[in-house]
C-alpha positions in Angstrom: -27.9 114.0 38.8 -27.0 117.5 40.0 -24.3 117.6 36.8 -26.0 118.7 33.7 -25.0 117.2 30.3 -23.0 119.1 28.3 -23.9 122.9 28.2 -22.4 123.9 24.6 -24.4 121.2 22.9 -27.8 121.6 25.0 -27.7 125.4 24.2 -28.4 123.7 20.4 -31.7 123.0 21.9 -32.4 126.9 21.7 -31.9 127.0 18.2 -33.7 124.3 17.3 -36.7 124.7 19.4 -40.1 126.5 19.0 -41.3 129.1 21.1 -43.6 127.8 23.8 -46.8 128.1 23.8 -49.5 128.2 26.8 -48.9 124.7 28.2 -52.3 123.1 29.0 -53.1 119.7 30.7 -53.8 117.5 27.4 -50.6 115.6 27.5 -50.1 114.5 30.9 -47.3 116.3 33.1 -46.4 118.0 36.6 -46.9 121.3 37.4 -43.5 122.8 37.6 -42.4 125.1 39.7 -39.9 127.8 39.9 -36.9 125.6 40.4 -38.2 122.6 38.8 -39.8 122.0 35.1 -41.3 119.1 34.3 -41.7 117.5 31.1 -44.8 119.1 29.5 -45.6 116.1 27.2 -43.3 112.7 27.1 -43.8 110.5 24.0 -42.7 107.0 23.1 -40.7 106.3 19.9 -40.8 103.2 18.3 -37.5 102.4 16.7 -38.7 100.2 13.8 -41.7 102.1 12.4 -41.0 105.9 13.7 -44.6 105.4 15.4 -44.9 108.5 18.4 -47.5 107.7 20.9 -47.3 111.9 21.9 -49.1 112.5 25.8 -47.8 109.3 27.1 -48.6 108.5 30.7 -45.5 106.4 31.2 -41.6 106.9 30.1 -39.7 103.6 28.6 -36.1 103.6 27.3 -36.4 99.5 26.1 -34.3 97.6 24.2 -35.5 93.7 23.9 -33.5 92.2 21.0 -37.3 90.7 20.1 -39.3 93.7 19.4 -38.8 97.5 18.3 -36.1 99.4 21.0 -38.6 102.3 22.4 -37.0 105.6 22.9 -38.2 108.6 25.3 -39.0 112.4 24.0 -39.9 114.8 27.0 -40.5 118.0 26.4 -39.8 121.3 28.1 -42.0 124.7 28.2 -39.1 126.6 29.1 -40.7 129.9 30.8 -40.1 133.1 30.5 -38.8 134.1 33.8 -36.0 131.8 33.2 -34.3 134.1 30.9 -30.7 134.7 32.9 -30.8 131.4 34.4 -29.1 128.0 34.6 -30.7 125.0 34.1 -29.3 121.4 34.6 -31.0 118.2 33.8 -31.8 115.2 36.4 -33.2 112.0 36.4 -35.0 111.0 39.0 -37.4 107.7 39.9 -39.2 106.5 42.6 -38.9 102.8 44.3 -42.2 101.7 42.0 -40.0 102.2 38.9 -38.2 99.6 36.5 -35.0 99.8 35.9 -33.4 96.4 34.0 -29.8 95.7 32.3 -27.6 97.8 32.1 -30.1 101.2 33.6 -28.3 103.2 31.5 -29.7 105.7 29.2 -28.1 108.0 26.2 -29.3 111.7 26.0 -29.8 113.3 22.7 -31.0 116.4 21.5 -33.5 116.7 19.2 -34.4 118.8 16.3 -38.1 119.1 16.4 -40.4 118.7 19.4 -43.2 116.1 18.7 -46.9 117.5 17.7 -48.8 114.1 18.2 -49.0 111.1 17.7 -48.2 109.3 14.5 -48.0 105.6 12.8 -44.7 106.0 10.9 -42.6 108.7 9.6 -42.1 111.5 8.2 -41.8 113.3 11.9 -40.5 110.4 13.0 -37.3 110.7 15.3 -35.4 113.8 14.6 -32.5 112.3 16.7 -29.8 115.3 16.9 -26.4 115.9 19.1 -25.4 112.6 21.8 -25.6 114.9 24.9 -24.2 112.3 27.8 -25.1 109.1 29.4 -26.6 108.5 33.1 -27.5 105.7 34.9 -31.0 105.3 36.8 -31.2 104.3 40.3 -34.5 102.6 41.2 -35.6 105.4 44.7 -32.9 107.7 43.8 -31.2 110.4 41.1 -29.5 109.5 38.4 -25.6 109.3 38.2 -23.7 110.8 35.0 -21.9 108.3 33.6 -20.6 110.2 30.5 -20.6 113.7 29.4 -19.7 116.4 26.6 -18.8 119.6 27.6 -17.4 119.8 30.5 -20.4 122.3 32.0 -22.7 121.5 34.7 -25.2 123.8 34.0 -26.5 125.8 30.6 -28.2 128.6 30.1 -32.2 128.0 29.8 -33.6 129.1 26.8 -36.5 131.0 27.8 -39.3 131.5 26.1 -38.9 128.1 24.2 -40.1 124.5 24.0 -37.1 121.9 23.5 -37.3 117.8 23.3 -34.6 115.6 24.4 -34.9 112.2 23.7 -33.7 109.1 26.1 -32.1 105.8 24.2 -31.2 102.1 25.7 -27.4 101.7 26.0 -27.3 98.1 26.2 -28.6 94.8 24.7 -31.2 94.4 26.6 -32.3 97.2 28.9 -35.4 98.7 30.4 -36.1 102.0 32.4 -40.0 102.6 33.3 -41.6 105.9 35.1 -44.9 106.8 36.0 -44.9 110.7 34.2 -47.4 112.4 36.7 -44.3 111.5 39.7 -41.0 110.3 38.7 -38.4 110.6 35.2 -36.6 113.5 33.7 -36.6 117.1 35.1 -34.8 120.6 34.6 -33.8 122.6 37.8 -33.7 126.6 37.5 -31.3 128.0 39.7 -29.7 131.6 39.0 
């Protein structure tokens, strides 16, 4: 998904986030590089008891009709050296992934990065600004299938952690990545 959703909102994420701090390998992620950042911790959100499993070694965007819809938070260590750069977000999933119903996914901001794991609220989800919609391809990127804004790109903001969170469209949906090689990423160009 070379588009990225909806620059005036995801520059909210600046000024919502915390700086970042030294990422280190507790929660499991990808080293990133300097044109791509992956997520340095993804959590699961349980719908119905605000339960975060924080460090999760697998993404899931569910909705089952029978149990609690799980949502998605990845988080970003924005660097430094990205200050006076664009970033855009992508979706991306190899041909071991799971993709079921409608494989679409809602992108929201969020206005608090996870810090662990919890049973219930009060962190909870801090569910912020809709940012746009995409729709997974099982061995491929992501399509946008809705977006606000109008941009492709935004301007990273460097120096700071931000959390997005990923949310089931349909009735019954399912989208399932491995963290350590597939799911949600931020390219850095200039």
């Amino acid at each position: 998904m070379k588009t990225a959703i909806a620059a005036s909102v995801l520059s909210l994420l600046a000024l919502t986030s915390s700086a970042a701090p030294t990422p280190d390998t507790t929660p499991p992620y990808r080293a990133s590089t300097n044109s791509i950042l992956y997520p340095y911790a993804t959590s699961l959100y349980s719908v119905w008891s605000g339960a975060i499993t924080y460090g999760s070694a697998y993404g899931l965007v569910q909705k089952t009709q029978t149990s609690s819809d799980i949502t998605t938070l990845v988080t970003f260590d924005i660097p430094a050296w990205a200050a006076g750069k664009k970033c855009a977000f992508n979706f991306r999933l190899s041909s071991s992934a799971t993709v079921t119903g409608t494989g679409q996914a809602d992108v929201f901001s969020s206005l608090d990065n996870p810090h662990g794991s919890t049973t219930d609220w009060p962190q909870g989800n801090l569910r912020d600004q809709h940012l746009g919609r995409f729709q997974a391809v099982v061995g491929g990127e992501a399509t946008v299938v809705m977006e606000f804004g109008g941009q492709n790109s935004f301007d990273c903001p460097a120096g700071h952690r931000i959390t997005g969170e990923l949310v089931p469209t349909g009735d019954l949906d399912e989208i399932r990545w491995d963290v350590y090689t597939e799911g949600p990423e931020l390219s850095v160009y200039a």
